[in-house]
N, CA, C and O atoms as a Tinker XYZ file with bonds, in Angstrom:
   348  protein
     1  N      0.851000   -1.178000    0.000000    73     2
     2  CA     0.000000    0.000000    0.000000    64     1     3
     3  C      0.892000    1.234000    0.000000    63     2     4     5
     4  O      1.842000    1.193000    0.782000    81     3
     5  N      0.749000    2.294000   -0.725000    73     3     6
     6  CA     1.170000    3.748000   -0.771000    64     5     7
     7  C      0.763000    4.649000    0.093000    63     6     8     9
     8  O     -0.406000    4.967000    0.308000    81     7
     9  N      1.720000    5.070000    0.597000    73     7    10
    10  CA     1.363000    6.078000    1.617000    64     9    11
    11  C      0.129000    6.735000    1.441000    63    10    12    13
    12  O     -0.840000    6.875000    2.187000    81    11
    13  N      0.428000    7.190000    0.035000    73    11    14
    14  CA    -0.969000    8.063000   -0.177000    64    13    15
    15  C     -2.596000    7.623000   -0.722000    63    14    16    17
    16  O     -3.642000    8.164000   -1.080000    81    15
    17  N     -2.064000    6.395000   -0.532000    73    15    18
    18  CA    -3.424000    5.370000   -0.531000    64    17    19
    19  C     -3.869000    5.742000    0.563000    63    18    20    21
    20  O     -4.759000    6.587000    0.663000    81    19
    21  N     -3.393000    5.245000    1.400000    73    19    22
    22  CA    -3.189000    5.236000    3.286000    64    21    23
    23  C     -3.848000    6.794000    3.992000    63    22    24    25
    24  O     -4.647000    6.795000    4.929000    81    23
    25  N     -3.409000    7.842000    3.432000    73    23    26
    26  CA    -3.767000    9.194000    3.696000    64    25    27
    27  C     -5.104000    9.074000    3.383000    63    26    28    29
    28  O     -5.999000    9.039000    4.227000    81    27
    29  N     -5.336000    8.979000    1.610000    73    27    30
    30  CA    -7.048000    9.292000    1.191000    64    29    31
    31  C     -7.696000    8.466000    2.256000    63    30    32    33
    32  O     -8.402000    9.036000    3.088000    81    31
    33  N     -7.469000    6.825000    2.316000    73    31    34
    34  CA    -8.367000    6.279000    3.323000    64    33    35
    35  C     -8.981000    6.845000    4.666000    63    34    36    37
    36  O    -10.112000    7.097000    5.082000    81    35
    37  N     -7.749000    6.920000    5.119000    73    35    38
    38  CA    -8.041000    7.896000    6.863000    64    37    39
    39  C     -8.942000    9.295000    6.570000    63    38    40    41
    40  O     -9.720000    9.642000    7.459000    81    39
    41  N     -8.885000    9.803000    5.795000    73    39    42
    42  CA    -9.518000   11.247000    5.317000    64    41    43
    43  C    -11.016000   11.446000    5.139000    63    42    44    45
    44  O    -11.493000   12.514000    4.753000    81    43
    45  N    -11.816000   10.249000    5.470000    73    43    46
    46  CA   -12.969000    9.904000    4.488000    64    45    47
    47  C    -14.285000   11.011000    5.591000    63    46    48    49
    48  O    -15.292000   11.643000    5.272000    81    47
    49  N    -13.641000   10.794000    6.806000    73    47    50
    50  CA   -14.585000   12.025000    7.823000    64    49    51
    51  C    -14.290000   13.393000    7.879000    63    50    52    53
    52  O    -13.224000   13.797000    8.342000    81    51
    53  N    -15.111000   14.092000    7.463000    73    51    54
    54  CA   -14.499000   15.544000    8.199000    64    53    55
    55  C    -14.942000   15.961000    9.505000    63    54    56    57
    56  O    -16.140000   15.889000    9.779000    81    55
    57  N    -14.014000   16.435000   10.430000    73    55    58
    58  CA   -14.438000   16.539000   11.860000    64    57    59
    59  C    -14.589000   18.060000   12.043000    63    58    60    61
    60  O    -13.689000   18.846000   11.746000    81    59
    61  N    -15.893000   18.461000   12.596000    73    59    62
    62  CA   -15.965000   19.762000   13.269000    64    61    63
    63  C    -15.771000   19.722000   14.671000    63    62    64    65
    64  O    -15.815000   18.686000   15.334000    81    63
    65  N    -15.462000   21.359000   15.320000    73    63    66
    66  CA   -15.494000   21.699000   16.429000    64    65    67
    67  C    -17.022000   21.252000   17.080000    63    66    68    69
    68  O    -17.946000   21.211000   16.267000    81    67
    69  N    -17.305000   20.940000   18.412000    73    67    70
    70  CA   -18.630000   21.097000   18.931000    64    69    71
    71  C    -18.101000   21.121000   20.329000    63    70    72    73
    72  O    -17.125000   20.454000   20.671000    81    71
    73  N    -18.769000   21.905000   21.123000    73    71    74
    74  CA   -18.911000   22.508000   22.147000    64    73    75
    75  C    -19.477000   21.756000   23.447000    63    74    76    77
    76  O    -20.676000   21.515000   23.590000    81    75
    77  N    -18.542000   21.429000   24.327000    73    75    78
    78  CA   -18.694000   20.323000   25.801000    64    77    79
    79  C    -20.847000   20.507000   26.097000    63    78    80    81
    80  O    -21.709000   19.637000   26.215000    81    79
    81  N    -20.916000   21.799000   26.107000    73    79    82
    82  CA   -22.131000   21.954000   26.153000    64    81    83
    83  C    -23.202000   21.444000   25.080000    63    82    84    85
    84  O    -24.087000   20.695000   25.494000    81    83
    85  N    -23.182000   21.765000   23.857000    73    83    86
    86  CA   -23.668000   21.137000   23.131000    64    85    87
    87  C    -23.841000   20.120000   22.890000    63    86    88    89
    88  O    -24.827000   19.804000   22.224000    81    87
    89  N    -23.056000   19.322000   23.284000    73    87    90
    90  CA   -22.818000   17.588000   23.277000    64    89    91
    91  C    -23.515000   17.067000   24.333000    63    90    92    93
    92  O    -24.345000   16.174000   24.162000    81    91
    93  N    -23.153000   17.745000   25.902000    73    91    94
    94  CA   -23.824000   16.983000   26.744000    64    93    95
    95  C    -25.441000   17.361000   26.809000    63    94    96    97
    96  O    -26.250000   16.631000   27.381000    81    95
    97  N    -25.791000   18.571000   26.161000    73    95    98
    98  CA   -27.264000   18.859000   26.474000    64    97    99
    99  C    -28.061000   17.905000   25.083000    63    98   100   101
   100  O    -29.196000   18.264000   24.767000    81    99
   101  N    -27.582000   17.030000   24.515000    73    99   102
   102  CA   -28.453000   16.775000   23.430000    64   101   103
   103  C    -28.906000   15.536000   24.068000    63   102   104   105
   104  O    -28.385000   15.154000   25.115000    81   103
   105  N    -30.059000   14.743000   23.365000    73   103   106
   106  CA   -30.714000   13.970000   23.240000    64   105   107
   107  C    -30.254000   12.389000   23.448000    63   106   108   109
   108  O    -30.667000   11.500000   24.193000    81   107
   109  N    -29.258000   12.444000   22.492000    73   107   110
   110  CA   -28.609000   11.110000   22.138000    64   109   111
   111  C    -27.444000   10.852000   23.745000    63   110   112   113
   112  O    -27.427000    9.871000   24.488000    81   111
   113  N    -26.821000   11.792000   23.810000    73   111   114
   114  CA   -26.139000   12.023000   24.806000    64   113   115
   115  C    -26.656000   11.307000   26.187000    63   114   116   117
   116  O    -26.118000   10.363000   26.766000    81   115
   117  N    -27.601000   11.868000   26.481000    73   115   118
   118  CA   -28.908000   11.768000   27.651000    64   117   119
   119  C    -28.919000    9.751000   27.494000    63   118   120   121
   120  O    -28.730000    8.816000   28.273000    81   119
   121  N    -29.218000    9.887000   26.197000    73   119   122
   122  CA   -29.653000    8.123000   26.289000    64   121   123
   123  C    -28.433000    7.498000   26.070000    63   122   124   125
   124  O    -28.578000    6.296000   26.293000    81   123
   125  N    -27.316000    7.759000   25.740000    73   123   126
   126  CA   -26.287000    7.080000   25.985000    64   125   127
   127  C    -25.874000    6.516000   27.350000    63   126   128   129
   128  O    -25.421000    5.457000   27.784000    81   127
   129  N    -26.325000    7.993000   27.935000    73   127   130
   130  CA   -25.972000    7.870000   29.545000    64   129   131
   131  C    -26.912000    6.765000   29.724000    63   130   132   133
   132  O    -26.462000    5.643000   29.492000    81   131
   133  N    -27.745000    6.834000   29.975000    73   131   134
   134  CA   -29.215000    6.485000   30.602000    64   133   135
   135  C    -28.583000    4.861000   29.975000    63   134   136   137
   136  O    -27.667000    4.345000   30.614000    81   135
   137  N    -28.942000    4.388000   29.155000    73   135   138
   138  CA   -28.922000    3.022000   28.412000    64   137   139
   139  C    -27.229000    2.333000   29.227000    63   138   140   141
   140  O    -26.915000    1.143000   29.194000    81   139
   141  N    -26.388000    3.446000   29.884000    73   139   142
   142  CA   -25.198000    2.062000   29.713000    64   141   143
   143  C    -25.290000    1.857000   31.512000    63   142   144   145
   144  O    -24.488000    1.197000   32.173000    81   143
   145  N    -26.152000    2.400000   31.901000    73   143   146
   146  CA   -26.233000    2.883000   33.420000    64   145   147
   147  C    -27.097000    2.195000   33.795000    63   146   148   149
   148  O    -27.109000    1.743000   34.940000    81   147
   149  N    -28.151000    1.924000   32.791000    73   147   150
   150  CA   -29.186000    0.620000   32.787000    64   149   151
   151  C    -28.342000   -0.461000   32.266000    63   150   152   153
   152  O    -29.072000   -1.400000   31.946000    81   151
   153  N    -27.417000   -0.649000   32.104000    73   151   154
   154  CA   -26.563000   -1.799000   31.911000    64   153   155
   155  C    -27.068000   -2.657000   30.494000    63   154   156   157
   156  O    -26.824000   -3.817000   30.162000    81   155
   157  N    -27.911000   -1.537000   29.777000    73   155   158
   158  CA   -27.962000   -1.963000   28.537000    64   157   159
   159  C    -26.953000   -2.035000   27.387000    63   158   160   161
   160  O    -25.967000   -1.317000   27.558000    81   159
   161  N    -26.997000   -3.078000   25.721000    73   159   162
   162  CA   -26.244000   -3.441000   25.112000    64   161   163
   163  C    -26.074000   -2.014000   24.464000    63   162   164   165
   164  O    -26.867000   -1.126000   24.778000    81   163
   165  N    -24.997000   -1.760000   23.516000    73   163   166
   166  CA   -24.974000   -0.315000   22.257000    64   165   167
   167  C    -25.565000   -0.568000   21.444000    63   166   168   169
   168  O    -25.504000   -1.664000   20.888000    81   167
   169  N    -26.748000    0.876000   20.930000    73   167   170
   170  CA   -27.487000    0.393000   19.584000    64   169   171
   171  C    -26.701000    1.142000   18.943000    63   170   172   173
   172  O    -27.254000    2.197000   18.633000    81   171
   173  N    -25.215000    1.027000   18.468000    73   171   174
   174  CA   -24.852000    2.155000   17.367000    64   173   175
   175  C    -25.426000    1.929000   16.348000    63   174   176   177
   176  O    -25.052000    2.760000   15.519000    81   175
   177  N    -26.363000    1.047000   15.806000    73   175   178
   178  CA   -26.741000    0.979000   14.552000    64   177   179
   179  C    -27.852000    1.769000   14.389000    63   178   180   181
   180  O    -28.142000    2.353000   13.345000    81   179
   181  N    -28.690000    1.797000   15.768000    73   179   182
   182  CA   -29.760000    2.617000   15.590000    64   181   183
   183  C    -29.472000    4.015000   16.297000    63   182   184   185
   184  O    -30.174000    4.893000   15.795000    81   183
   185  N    -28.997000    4.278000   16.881000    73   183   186
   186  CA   -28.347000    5.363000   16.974000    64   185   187
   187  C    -27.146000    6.189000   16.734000    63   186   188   189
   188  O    -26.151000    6.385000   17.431000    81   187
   189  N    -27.491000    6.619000   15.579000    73   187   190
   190  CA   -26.100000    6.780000   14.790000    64   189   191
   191  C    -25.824000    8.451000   14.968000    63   190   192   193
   192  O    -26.038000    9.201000   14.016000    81   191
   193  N    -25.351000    8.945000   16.214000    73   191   194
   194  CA   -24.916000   10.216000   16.038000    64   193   195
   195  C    -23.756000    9.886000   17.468000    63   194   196   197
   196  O    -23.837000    9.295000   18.544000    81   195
   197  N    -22.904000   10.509000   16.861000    73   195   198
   198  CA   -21.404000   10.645000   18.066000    64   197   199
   199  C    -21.778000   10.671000   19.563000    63   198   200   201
   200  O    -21.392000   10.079000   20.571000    81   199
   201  N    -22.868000   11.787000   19.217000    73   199   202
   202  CA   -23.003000   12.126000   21.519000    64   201   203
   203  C    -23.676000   10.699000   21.589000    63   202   204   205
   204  O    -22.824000   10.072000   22.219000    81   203
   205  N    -24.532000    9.957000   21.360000    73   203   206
   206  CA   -24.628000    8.497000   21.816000    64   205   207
   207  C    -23.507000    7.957000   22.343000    63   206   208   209
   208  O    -23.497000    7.823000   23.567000    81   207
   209  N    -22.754000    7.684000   21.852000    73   207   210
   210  CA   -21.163000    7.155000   21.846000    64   209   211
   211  C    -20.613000    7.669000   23.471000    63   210   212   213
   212  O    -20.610000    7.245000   24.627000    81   211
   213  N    -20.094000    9.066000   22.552000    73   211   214
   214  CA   -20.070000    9.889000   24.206000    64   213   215
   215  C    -20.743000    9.909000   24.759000    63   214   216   217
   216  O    -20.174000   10.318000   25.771000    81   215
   217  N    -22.323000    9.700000   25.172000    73   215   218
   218  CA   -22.682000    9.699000   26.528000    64   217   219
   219  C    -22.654000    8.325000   27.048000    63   218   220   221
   220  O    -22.699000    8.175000   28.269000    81   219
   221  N    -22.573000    7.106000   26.126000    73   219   222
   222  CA   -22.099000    5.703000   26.874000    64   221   223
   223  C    -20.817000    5.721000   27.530000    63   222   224   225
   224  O    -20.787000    5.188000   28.639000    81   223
   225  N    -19.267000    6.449000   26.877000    73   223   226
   226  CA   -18.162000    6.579000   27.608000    64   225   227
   227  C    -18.497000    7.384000   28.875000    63   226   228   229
   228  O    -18.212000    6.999000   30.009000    81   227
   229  N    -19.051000    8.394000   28.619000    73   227   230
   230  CA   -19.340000    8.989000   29.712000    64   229   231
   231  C    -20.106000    8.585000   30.916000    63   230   232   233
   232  O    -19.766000    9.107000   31.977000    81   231
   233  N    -21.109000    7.718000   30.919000    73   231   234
   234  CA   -21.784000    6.919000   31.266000    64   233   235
   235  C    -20.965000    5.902000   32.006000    63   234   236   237
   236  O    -21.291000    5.683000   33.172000    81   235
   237  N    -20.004000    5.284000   31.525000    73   235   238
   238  CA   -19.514000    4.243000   32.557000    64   237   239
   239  C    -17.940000    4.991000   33.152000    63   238   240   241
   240  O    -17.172000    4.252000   33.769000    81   239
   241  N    -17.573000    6.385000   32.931000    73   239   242
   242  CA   -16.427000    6.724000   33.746000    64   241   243
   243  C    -16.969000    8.037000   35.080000    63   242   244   245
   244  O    -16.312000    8.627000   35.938000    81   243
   245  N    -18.220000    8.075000   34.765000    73   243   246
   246  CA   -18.774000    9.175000   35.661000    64   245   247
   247  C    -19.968000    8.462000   37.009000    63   246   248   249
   248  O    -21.034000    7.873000   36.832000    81   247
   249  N    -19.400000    8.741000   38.053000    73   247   250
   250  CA   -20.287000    8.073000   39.017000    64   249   251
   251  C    -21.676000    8.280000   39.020000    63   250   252   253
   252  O    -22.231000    9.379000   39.040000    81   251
   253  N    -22.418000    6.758000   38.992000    73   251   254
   254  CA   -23.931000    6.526000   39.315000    64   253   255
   255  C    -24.528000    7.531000   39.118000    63   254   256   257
   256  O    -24.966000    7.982000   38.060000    81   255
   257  N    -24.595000    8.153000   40.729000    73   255   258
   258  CA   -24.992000    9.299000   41.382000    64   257   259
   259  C    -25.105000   10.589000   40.556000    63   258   260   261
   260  O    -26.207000   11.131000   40.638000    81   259
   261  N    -24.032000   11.300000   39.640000    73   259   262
   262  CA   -23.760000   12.245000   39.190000    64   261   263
   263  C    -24.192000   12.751000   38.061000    63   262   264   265
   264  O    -23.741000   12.569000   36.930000    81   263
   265  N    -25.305000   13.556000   38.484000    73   263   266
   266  CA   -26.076000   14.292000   37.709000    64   265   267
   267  C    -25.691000   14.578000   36.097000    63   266   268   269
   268  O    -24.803000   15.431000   36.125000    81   267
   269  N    -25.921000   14.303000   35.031000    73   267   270
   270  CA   -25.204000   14.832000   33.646000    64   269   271
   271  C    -25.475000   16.362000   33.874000    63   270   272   273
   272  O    -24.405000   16.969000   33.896000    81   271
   273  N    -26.546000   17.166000   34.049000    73   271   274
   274  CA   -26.349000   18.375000   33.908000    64   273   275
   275  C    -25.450000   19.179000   34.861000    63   274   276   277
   276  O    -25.263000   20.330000   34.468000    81   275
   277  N    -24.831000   18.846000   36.049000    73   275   278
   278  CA   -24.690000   19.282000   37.191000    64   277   279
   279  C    -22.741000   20.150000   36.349000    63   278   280   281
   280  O    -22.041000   19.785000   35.405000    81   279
   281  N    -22.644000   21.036000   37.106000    73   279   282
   282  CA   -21.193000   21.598000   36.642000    64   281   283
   283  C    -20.254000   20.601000   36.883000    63   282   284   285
   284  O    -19.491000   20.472000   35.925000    81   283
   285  N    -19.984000   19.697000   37.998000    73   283   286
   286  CA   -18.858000   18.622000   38.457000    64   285   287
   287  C    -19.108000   17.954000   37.200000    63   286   288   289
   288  O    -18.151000   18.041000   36.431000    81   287
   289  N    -20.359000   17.150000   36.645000    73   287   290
   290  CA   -20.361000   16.543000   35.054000    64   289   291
   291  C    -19.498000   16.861000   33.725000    63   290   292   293
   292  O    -18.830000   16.238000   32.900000    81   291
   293  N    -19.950000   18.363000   34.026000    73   291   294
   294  CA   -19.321000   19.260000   32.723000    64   293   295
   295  C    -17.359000   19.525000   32.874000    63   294   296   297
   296  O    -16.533000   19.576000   31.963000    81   295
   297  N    -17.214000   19.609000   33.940000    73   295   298
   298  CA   -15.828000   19.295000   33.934000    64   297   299
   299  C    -15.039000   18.143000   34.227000    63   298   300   301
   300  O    -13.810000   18.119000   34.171000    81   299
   301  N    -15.830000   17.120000   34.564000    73   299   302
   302  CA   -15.352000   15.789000   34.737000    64   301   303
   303  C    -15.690000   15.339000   33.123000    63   302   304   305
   304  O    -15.159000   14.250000   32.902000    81   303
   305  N    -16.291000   15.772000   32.146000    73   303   306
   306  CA   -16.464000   15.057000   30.655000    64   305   307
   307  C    -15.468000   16.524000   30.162000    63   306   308   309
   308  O    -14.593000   16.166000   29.373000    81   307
   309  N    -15.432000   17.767000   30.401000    73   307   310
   310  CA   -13.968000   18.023000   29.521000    64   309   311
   311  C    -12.666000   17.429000   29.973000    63   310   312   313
   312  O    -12.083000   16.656000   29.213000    81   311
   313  N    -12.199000   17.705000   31.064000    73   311   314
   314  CA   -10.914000   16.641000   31.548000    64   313   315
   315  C    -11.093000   15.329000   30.961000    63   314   316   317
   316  O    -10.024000   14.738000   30.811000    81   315
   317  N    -12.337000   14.564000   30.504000    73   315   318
   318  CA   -12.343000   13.034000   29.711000    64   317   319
   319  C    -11.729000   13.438000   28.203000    63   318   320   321
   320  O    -10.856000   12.892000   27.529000    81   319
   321  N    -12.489000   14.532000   27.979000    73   319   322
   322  CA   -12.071000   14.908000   26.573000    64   321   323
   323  C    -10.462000   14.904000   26.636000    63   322   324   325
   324  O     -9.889000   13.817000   26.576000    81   323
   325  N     -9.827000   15.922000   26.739000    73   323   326
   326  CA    -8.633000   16.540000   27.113000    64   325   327
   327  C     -7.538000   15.695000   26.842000    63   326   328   329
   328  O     -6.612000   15.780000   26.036000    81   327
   329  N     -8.022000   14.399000   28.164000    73   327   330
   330  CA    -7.024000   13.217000   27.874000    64   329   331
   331  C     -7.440000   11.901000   26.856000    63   330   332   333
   332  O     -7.049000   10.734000   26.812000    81   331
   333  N     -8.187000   12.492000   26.260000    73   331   334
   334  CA    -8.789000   11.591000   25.078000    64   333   335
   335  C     -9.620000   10.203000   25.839000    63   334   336   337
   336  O     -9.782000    9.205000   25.138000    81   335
   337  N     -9.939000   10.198000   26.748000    73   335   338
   338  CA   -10.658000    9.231000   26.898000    64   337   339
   339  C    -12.013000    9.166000   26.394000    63   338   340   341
   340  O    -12.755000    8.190000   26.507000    81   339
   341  N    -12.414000   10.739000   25.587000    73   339   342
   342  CA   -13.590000   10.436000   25.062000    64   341   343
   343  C    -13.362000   11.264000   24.047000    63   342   344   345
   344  O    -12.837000   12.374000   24.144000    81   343
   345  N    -13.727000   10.773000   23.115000    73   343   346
   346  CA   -13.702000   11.397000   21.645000    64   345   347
   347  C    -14.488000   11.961000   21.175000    63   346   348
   348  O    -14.341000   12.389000   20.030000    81   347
């Protein structure tokens, strides 16, 4: 394979900026949480948007107890970001 085979492949997403807030106040987010906390399986197939994703990581590194909207949330999921534990 050619390097620049290798480049086009990896290239195929384009990634935007989105905002700690924006992510955690959406929808998908909410049920990510909710679904991995209920110790339910991943529907990525049926839920196909990123904050799903992130709110399942988020979901199993953020305690039980801890409110998603609460401020300790919002800086305990940017510090996740930060060190890439959540993408």
């Amino acid at each position: 394979m050619r390097m620049s085979d290798f480049d086009r492949d990896r290239d195929q997403v384009v990634s935007v900026d989105v905002s700690v807030l924006k992510v955690m106040s959406s929808r998908e987010f909410r049920v990510g949480i909710a679904e991995v906390r209920a110790g339910k399986p991943p529907r990525f197939d049926e839920e196909d948007d990123w904050n799903y994703e992130r709110g399942r990581q988020f979901g199993i590194i953020a305690p039980a107890n801890m409110d998603p909207r609460s401020d300790m949330a919002v800086r305990l999921f940017s510090a996740a970001v930060r060190r890439g534990y959540i993408v």
